[in-house]
N, C-alpha and C positions, 0 to 999 in steps of 0.2 A: 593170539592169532586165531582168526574163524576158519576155521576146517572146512574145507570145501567136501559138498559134494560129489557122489561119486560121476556126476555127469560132469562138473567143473572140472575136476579133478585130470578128466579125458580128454577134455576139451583144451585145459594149461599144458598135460603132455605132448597133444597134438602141436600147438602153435608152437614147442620147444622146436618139437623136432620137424618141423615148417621150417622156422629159420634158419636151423642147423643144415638144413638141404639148400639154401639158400646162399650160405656160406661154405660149402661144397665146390670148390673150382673143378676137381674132374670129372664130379657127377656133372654140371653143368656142359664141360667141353663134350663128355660123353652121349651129355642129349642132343647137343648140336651134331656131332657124325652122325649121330640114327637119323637126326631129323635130315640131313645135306641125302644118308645112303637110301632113305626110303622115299626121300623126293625122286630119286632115278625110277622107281617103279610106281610113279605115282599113284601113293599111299592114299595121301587125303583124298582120290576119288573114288574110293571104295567102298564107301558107307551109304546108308542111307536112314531116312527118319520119316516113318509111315508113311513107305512107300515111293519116296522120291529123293534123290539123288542130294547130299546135302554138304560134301564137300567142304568139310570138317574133322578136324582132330576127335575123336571121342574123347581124349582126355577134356579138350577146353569147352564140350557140350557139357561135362559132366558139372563142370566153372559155373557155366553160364544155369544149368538145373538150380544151381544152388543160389545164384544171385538171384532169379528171377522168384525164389520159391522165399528169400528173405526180404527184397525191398517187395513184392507185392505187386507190382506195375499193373495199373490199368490202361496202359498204351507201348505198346515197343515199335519203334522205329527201326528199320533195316534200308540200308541202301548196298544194294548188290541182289538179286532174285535167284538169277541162274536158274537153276531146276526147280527151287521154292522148298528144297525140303529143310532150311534153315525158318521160312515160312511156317512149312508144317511144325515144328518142334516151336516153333514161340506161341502159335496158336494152342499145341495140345498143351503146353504148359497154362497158357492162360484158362485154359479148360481142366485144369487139374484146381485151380488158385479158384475159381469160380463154385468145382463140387467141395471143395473143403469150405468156402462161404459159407453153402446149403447146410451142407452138413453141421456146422456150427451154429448157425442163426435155425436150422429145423423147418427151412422153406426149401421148397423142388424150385429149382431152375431152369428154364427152357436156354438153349444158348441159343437159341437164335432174338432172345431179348437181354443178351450179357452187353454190356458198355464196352467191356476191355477187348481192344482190338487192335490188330497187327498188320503198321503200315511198311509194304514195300515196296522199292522205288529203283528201277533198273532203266536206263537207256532202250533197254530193247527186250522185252518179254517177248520170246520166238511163241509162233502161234500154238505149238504143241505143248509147250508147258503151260503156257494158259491157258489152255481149255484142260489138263492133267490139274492143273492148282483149281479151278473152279468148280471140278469136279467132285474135288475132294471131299471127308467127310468135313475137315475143320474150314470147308471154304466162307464160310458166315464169318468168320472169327478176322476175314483177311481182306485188305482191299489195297490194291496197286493201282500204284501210277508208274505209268511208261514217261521216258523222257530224263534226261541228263541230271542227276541230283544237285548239281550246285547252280541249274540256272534259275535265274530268280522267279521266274513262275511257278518252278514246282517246288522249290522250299516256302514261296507262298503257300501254295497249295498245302501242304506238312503242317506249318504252324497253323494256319486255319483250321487244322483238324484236330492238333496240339490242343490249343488254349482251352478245349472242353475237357482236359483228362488233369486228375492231381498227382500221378504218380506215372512218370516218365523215363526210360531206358533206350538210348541209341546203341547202334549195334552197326558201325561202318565196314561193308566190305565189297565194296564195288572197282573202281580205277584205284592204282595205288600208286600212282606218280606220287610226290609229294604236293607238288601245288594243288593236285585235286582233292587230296586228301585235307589238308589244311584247309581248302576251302571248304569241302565238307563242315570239318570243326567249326570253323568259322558261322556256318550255317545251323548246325545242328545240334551244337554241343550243349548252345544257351536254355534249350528244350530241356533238358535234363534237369529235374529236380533232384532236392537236396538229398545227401545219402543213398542218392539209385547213383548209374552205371553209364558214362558213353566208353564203350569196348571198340578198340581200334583193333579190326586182323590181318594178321600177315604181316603186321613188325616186323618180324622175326627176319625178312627181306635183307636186311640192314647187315643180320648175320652172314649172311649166304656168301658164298664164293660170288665175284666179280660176273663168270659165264654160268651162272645157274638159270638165266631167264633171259636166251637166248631172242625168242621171239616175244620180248615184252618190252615196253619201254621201261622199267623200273629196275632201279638193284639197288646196291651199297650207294648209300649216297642219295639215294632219289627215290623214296619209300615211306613208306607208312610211319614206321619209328622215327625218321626225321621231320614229319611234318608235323607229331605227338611233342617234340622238343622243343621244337617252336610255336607252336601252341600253348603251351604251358609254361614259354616264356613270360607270356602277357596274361594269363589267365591264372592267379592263384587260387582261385575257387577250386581248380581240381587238383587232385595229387594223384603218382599212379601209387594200386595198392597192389606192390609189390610181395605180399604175402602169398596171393592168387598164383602168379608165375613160380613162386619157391615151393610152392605144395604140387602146382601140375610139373614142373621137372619140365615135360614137353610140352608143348605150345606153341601155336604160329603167333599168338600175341604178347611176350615181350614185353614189355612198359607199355601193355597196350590197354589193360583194366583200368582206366580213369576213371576216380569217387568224386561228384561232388560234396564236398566240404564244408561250403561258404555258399 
């Protein structure tokens, strides 16, 4: 038998005790009451990511650091803007992915001649986070479109900008009825190359009490996670990689890390 390494060795630990949290029933109901008790003081708007409001779990930022610093993307797609600081964190990552290029290849980079760039795409960009986003320092790295993600002009608009990049990551967090969402997938999902990530959030919807989302059209039933199941009815190319949800314990995405595959 080859004896692993002592990095292997940490690494076969880790994935043990992944799974073993995975197969955990009252660790899992237990992150569901934290996550139902601290949605009452709404938790996820407390954060933010150099400098703007980003409305996010820090565990499943911590997910997403790791996916984007393994497949490499030279384009990340987001549909949902809001304040942009999800913006901000995929641009400074892609700004991290660019100084370790330099660093490796032993060429200076200027990022305002970097390829890798970060599109998003929200119904309504309010005028003050748009002029906050293009202020910013990663604003080079971002470029929006305003207007509804699943109608056919602006996922035109997406793929045209698509087909010039080789290493692709969707990142859906905008309306989360389900038929919006599915249409999303339906739109977005096919952009995704092999081995990267379309990440669906706020699954976790599905879990929630019935009255958790008083003023929203979505809940149990009519949500992110339901339109992720029937999507992946007809789509074997993706699997969810369930590993990702059994190591964050908390998470608003659920079966919502889908890998292309195939």
């Amino acid at each position: 038998m080859t004896k692993l390494d002592p990095a292997q060795s940490f690494a076969k630990q880790c994935d043990e005790e992944i799974a073993a949290m995975g197969t955990d029933i009252p660790l899992q109901r237990q992150a569901l009451d934290w996550a139902m008790n601290a949605a009452r003081h709404k938790y996820v708007f407390h954060f933010a990511w150099m400098g703007r409001p980003i409305i996010q779990y820090p565990q499943d930022l911590v997910a997403m650091q790791e996916l984007i610093w393994q497949i490499k993307p030279d384009l990340i797609i987001e549909t949902g803007i809001a304040h942009g600081g999800s913006l901000m964190f995929s641009a400074s990552m892609l700004a991290l992915l660019d100084m370790s290029d330099a660093i490796e290849s032993g060429i200076s980079l200027d990022p305002r001649q970097s390829r890798r760039l970060v599109v998003g795409v929200d119904i309504d960009i309010r005028e003050h986070n748009r002029q906050a986003i293009e202020c910013h320092p990663m604003a080079s790295r971002i470029r929006m479109i305003q207007g509804s993600s699943i109608e056919p002009d602006i996922v035109s608009q997406v793929k045209d900008i698509a087909k010039d990049y080789e290493r692709v990551l969707v990142c859906l967090d905008s309306n989360h009825t389900h038929d919006h969402v599915l249409s999303e997938l339906n739109a977005y999902a096919q952009l995704v190359t092999k081995e990267s990530y379309c990440v669906v959030f706020d699954t976790v919807v599905e879990d929630m009490p019935p009255d958790s989302f008083p003023d929203r059209s979505w809940g149990p039933g009519n949500n992110p996670k339901t339109a992720v199941w029937e999507y992946l009815n007809m789509h074997p190319e993706f699997k969810i990689d369930k590993s990702i949800q059994h190591k964050l314990v908390l998470t608003v995405a659920p079966d919502g890390f889908l890998k292309r595959v195939a």
